[in-house]
C-alpha positions in Angstrom: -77.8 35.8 55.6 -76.8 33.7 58.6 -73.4 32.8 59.6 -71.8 30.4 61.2 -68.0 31.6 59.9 -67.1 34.5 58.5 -66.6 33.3 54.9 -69.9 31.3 54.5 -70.2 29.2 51.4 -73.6 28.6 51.7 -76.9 29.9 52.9 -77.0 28.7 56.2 -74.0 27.4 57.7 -74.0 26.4 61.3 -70.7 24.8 62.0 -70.3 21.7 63.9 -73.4 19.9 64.3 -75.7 21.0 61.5 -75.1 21.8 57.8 -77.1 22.2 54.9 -75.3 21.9 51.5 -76.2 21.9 48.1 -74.1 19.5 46.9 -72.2 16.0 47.8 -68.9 17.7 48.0 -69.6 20.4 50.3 -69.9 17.8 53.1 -66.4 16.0 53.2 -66.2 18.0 56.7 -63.7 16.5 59.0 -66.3 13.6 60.0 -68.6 15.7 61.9 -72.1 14.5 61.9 -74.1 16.5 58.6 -77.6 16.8 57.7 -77.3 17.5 53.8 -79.6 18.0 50.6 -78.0 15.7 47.8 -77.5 16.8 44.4 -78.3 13.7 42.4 -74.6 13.0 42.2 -72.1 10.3 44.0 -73.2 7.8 46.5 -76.4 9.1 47.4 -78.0 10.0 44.1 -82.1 10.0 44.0 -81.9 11.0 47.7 -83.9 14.3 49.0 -82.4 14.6 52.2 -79.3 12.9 53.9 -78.5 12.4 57.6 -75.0 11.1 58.2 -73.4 10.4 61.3 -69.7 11.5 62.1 -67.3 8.4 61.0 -65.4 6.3 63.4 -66.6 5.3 66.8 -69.6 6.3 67.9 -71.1 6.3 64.4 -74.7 5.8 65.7 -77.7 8.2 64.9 -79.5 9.1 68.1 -83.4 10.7 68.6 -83.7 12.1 72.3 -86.3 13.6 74.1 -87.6 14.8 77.2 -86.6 17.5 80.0 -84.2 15.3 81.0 -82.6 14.0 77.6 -82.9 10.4 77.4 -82.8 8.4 73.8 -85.3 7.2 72.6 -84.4 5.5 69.1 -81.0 4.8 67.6 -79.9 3.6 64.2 -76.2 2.1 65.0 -73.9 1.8 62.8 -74.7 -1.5 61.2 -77.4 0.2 59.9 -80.3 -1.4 63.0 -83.1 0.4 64.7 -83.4 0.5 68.0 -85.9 1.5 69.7 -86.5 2.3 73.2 -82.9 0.3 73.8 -79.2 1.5 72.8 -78.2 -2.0 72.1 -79.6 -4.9 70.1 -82.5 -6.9 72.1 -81.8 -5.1 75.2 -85.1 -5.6 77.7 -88.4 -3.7 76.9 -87.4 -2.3 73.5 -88.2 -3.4 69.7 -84.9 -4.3 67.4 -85.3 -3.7 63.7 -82.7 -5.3 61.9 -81.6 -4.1 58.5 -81.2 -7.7 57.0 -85.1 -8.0 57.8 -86.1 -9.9 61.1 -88.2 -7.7 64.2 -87.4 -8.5 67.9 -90.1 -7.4 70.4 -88.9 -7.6 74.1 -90.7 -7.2 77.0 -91.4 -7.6 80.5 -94.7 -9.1 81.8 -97.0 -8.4 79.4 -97.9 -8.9 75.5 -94.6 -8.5 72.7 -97.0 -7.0 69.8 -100.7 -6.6 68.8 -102.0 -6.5 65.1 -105.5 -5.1 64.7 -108.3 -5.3 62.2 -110.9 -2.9 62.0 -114.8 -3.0 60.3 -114.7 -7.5 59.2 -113.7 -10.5 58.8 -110.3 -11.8 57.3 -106.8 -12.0 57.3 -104.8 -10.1 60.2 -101.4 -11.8 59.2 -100.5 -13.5 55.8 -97.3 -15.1 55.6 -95.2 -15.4 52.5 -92.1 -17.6 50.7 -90.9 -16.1 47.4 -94.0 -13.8 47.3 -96.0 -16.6 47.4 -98.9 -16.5 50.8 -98.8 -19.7 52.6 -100.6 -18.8 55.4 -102.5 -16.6 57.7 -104.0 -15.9 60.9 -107.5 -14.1 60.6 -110.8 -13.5 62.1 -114.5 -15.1 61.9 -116.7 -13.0 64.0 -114.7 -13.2 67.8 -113.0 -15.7 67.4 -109.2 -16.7 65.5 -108.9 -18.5 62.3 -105.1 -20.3 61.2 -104.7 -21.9 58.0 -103.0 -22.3 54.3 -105.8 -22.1 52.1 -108.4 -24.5 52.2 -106.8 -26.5 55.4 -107.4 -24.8 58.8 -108.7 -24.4 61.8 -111.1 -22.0 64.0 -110.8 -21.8 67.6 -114.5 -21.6 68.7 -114.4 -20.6 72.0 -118.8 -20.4 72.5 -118.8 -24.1 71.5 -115.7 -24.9 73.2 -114.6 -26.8 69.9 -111.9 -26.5 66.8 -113.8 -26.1 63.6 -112.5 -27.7 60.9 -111.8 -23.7 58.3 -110.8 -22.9 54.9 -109.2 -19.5 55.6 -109.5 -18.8 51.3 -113.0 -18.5 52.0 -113.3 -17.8 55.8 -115.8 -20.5 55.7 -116.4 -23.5 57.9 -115.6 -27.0 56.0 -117.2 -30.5 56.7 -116.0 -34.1 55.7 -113.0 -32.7 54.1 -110.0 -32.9 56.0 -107.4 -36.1 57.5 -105.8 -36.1 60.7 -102.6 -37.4 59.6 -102.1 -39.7 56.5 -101.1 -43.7 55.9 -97.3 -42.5 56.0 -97.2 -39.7 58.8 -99.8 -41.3 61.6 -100.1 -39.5 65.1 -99.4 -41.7 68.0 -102.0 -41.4 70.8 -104.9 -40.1 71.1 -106.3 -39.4 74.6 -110.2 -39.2 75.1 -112.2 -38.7 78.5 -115.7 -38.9 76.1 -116.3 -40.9 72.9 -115.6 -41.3 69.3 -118.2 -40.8 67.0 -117.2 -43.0 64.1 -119.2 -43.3 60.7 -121.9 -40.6 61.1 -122.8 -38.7 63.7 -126.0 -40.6 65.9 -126.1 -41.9 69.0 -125.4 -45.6 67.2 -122.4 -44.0 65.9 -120.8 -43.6 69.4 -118.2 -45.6 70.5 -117.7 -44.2 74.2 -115.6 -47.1 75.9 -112.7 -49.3 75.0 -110.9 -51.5 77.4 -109.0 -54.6 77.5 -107.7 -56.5 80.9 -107.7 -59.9 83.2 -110.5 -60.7 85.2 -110.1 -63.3 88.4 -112.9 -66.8 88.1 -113.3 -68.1 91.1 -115.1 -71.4 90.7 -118.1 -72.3 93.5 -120.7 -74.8 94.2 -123.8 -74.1 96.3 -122.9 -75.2 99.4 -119.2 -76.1 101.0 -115.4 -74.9 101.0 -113.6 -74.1 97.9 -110.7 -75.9 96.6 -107.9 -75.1 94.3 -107.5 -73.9 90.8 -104.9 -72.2 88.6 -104.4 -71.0 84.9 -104.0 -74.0 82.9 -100.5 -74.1 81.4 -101.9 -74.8 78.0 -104.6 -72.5 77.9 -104.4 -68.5 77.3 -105.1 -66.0 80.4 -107.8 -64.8 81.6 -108.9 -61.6 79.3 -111.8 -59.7 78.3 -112.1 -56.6 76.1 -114.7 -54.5 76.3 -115.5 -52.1 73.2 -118.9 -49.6 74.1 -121.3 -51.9 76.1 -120.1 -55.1 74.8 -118.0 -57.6 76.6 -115.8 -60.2 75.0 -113.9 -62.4 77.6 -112.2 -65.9 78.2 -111.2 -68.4 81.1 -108.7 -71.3 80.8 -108.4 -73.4 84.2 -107.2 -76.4 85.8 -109.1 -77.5 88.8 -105.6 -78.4 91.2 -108.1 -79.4 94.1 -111.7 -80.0 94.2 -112.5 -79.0 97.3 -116.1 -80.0 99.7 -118.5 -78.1 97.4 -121.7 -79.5 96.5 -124.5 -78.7 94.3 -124.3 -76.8 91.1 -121.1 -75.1 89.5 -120.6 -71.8 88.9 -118.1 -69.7 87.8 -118.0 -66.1 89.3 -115.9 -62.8 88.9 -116.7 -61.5 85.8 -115.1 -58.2 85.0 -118.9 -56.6 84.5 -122.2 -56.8 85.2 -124.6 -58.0 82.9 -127.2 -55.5 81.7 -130.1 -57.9 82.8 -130.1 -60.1 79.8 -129.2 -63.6 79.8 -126.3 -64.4 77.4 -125.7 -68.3 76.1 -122.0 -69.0 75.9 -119.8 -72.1 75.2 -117.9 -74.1 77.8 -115.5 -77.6 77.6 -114.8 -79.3 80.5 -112.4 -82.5 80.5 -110.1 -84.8 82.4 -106.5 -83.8 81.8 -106.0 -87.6 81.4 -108.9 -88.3 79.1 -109.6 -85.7 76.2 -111.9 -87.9 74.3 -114.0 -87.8 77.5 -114.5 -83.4 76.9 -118.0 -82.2 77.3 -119.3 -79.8 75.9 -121.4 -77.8 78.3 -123.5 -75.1 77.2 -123.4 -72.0 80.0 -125.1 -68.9 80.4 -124.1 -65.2 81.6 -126.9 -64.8 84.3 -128.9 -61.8 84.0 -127.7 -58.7 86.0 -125.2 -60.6 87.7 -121.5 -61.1 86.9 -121.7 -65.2 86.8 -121.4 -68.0 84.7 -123.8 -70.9 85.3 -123.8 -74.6 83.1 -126.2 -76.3 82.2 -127.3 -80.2 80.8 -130.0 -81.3 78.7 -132.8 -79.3 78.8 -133.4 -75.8 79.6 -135.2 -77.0 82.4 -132.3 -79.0 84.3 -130.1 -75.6 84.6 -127.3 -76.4 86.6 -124.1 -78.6 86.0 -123.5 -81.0 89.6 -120.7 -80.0 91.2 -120.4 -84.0 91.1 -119.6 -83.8 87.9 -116.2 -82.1 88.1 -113.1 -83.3 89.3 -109.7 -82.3 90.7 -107.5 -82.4 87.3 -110.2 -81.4 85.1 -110.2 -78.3 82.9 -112.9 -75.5 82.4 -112.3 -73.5 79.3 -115.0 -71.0 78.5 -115.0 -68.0 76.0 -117.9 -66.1 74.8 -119.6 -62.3 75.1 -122.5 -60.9 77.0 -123.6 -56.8 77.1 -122.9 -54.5 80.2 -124.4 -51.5 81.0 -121.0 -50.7 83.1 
């Protein structure tokens, strides 16, 4: 038998820092720290194997190591593990709380890893009530996030997120909203197109723009004059949606200036694509209305002008005659672009 005191009362009795008893009474030992079979009696009945720590200050359980002793874990006295750190979230160690949470600090590099081996699946699943409403998983290389049938898979080969079901671990098409009638996103910020409908080239709405464009009304041959937005009339817009160009002009000719020969209007926001495009144009006396003609005009091909017209196709060309300092042009109509 070994001793530790000269009246053992157990087996092995090594007084002061270790002691093995056989029962729950045996250890009530002036507070020093005990390592103790239990009996299946008082506080710690059903367990094999008890390590307490001395009471009072200083209560924590410490696991050292090394040639030069240094501590590695520690279970304080509220019952956390620490590990790597004496105190709660100090730097570069892991905090295991006893009421449940994990806190992984470090310096400089990644705060935890969770591997899966052999396939495809789940890595983490997330729970409420023991009920899984989520997970992050694997398809082939790449990382799959979801709840069920709504998720996404970051594809890095095509450089694209794949609409996933992560029940299934399975691609799904036509099936989910960005937002709903109630809970809209705000912006949405392109440097491409929109495929809208279907997926073909017809489908492709790559361009959308609204603005002001600056007329500048000419004759063949002279010095310009004067004109200005007429206070009646709306501004000078256009909107453009893919290669089509809708656009207006509202002005009052302040001073007619020395042109001569035909009119045209210039300064359109676009090109034209090469086609000629009819549009509509009234020109009147601000003193006169019954005296407004309407003129028909056309977008000249591959050009960004407007030139009128009379009569027959054959006498293109509105005089310059014809218009007069306190006459309005108003002109709205839509042409294509390849701009």
């Amino acid at each position: 038998m070994l001793k530790g005191t000269a009246s053992p009362s157990q087996k092995l009795d090594v007084r002061g820092a270790v002691r093995f008893g056989d029962t729950i009474s045996d250890v009530a030992d002036g507070g020093r720290p005990l390592i103790y079979a239990s009996d299946g009696s008082g506080a710690h009945t059903g367990h094999a194997l008890v390590i307490q720590a001395r009471d009072g200050a200083g209560s924590e359980i410490d696991f050292v190591t090394g040639t030069t002793p240094t501590t590695r874990m520690t279970i304080d006295s509220s019952g956390n593990v620490l590990v790597g750190g004496t105190s709660a979230e100090a730097a570069t160690s892991t905090t295991l709380y006893q009421t449940g949470q994990i806190v992984s600090r470090v310096d400089s590099t990644y705060a935890g890893e969770f591997r899966r081996d052999t396939d495809d699946g789940d890595i983490v699943t997330f729970r409420k009530d023991g009920t899984t409403v989520g997970s992050i998983g694997t398809y082939s290389t790449d990382l799959t996030i979801g709840t069920t049938d709504i998720g996404v898979r970051f594809d890095d080969n095509a450089s694209a997120y794949i609409p996933w079901n992560v029940g299934t671990n399975a691609s799904t098409d036509a099936t989910i909203d960005l937002g709903a009638s109630s809970v809209q996103y705000k912006d949405l910020y392109l440097s491409g197109g929109a495929y809208l409908g279907g997926t073909a080239a017809a489908n492709l709405l790559d361009d959308y723009e609204e603005g002001t464009w600056t007329p500048s009304i000419v004759g063949t041959t002279g010095s310009a004059g004067t004109h200005a937005l007429s206070s009646s009339g709306e501004a000078n817009n256009y909107t453009k949606i893919g290669n089509r160009v809708y656009f207006q002009m509202s002005r009052y000719v302040t001073n007619k200036g020395s042109y001569t020969g035909k009119t045209t209007v210039t300064g359109l926001p676009f090109t034209n694509d090469g086609s000629t495009t009819t549009v509509t144009l009234s020109k009147f006396p601000a003193t006169d209305y019954p005296d407004t003609q309407m003129i028909t005009a056309e977008v000249k091909a591959a050009s960004s002008e407007i030139r009128f017209y009379d009569g027959a196709r054959a006498d293109l060309g509105n005089d310059w005659a014809d218009l007069e300092t306190g006459y309005y042009l108003n002109v709205a109509g839509t042409y294509l672009t390849d701009s």
